[in-house]
N, C-alpha and C positions, 0 to 999 in steps of 0.2 A: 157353649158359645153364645156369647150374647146377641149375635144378630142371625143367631140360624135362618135361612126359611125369607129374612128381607130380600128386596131388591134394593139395588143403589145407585142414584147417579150420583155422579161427581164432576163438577165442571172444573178448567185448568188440570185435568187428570194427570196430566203430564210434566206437572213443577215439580216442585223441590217436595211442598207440604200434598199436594194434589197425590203425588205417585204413593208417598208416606200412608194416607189415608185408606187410600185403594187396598193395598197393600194387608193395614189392620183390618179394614171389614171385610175383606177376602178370609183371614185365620181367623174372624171369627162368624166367620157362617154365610156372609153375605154373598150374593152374585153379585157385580157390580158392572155396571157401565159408566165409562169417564166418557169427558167430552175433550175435545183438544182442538190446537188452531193451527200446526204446522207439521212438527213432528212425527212422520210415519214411524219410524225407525223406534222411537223412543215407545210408540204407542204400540209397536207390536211385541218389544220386550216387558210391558205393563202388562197388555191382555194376557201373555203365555205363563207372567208371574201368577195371574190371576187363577186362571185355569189350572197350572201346578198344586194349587191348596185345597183343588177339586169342586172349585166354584166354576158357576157362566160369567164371562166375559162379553163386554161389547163394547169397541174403540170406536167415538162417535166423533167425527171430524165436523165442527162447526165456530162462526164466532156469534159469541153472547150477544152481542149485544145486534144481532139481526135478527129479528123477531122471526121471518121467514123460515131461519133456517134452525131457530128455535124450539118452532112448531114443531117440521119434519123431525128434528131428532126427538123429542118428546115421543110423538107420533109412530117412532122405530123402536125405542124403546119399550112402549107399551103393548107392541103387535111380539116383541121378539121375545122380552122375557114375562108378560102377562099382565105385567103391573110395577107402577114405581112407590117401594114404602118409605123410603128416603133419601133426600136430597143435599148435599153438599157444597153450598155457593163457595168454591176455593177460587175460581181462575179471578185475576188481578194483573196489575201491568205496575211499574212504577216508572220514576224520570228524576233525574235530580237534575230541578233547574228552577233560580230562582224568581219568585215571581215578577218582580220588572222586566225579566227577561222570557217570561212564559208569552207565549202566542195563543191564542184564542184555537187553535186545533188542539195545542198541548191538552187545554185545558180541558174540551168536549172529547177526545181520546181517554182521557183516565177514567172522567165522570160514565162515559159510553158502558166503557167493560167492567170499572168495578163498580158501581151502582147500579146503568141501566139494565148490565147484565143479570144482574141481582135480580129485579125486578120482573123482567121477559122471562128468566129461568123457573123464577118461583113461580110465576101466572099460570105457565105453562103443566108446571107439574101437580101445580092445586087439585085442576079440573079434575081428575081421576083420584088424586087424595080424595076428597069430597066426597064423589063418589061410591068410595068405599070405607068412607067415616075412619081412615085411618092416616095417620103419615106422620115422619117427623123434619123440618128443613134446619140444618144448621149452616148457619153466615158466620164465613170469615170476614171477621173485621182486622183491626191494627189499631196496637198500643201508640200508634203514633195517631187515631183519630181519638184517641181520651185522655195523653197524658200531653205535657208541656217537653216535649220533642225534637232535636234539629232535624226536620223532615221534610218533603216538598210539601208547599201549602193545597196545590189539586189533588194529593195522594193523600193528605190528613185529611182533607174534605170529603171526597168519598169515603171514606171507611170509618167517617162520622157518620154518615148520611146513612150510612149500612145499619150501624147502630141504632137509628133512629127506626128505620123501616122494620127491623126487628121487633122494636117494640110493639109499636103501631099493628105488625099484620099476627104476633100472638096472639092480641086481644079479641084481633076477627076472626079468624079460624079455630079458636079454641072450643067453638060450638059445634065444629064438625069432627073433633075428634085428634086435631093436627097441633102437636108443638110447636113452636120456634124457637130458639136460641141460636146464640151470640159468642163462638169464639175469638177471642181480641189475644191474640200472640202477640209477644215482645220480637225482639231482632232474633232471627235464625239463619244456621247457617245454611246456604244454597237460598234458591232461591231472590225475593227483593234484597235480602240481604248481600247477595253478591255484588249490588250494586252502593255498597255503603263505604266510605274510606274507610280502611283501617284504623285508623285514628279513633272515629268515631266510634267502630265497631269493640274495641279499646274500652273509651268511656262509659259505653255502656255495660261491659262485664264488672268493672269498678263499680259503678252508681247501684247496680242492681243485685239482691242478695245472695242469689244464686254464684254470682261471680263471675259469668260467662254468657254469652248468647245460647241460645237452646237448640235443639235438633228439632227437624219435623218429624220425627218418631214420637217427637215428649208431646207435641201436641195433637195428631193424628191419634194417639192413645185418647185423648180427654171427647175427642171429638166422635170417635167411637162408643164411647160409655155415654156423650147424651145423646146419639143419635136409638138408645137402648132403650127397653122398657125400664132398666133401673135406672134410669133416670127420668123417672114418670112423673117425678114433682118440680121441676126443670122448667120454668116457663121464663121465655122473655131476656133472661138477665144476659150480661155480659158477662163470658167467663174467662177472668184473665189466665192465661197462661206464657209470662211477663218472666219470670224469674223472679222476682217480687219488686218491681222499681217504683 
């Protein structure tokens, strides 16, 4: 199993790609804890999935992008399963609404959770990486912040913005021992993509080689193999998993 013996958080545990992931480093070795923002229901059918494959479980109720509540789940995490070796920035929000018609909350809303959150999740979970010159974080990003996209423009913006900080905080932790990477998925089914017309959802299994939008299985697999020791030469990049468009 390639993540025997890790620990995991997972934030947005409870999405479409977030439960997907859990799920794979559950079968393969990992304990894991997700974080979630609503869902009892959903988060206690995830933790009992987890547990069934004979891993620890921990359903951590919080939003990203409040530092406060940030800390404390970090801080529950590290008291309950020992230590965090890796980190999963999946939670995200999307909005389809164009921008003459975006509002200035639309706009600090998206950037909040999927950037800020980004941000406050990694800071958090560093301290103790660090500490024990080990870890690996992998950020979900979106093939709609690298390619030319019909997408909202504060939704392509953060998960440019994502991309970017990936780069940036590989280079700085690389001395303590700690990866970073960058998954950039295409349109999948559940999930933001729930929120896509059909239409669209259409044109993109057409334009792209695969021929269809993907599952968060196909990318929870990829995201699992770099959060891995074999993937120990893995630094920094974005790694699409796109269908090929």
């Amino acid at each position: 199993m390639m993540l025997e013996g890790r620990r995991a958080l997972v934030t947005g545990g409870t999405g479409a790609l977030g439960s997907a992931v859990c799920r794979v480093m559950a079968r393969e070795g990992a304990d894991v804890a997700f974080g979630y923002s609503s869902s009892e229901d959903k988060a206690t059918r995830l933790a009992d999935e987890v547990r069934a494959a004979g891993r620890r479980a921990l359903a951590l109720r919080f939003d990203v992008a409040d530092p406060g509540a940030v800390a404390a789940a970090v801080e529950r995490l590290v008291r309950e399963l020992g230590g965090v070796d890796v980190l999963v920035n999946a939670a995200g929000i999307s909005q389809a609404v164009p921008l003459a018609l975006m509002r200035e909350d639309d706009w600090d809303r998206m950037l909040a959770v999927n950037l800020r959150g980004v941000f406050l999740v990694s800071r958090a979970v560093l301290r103790p990486m660090v500490a024990q010159r080990a870890g690996v974080i992998v950020n979900i990003g979106s093939v709609a912040g690298r390619r030319m996209l019909d997408a909202p423009v504060h939704y392509a913006a953060s998960k440019a913005g994502v991309s970017g900080f990936t780069i940036a905080l590989a280079r700085e932790v690389a001395r303590y021992g700690i990866r970073v990477t960058c998954v950039v998925p295409g349109l999948l089914r559940g999930g933001v993509g729930r929120h896509v017309p059909p239409a669209l959802l259409e044109l993109y299994g057409r334009r792209c080689i695969a021929g269809r939008v993907g599952e968060p299985e196909e990318v929870a697999e990829v995201v699992a193999f770099l959060a891995s020791d074999r993937a120990s030469y893995v630094y920094a990049d974005d790694v699409f998993v796109d269908g090929g468009v």
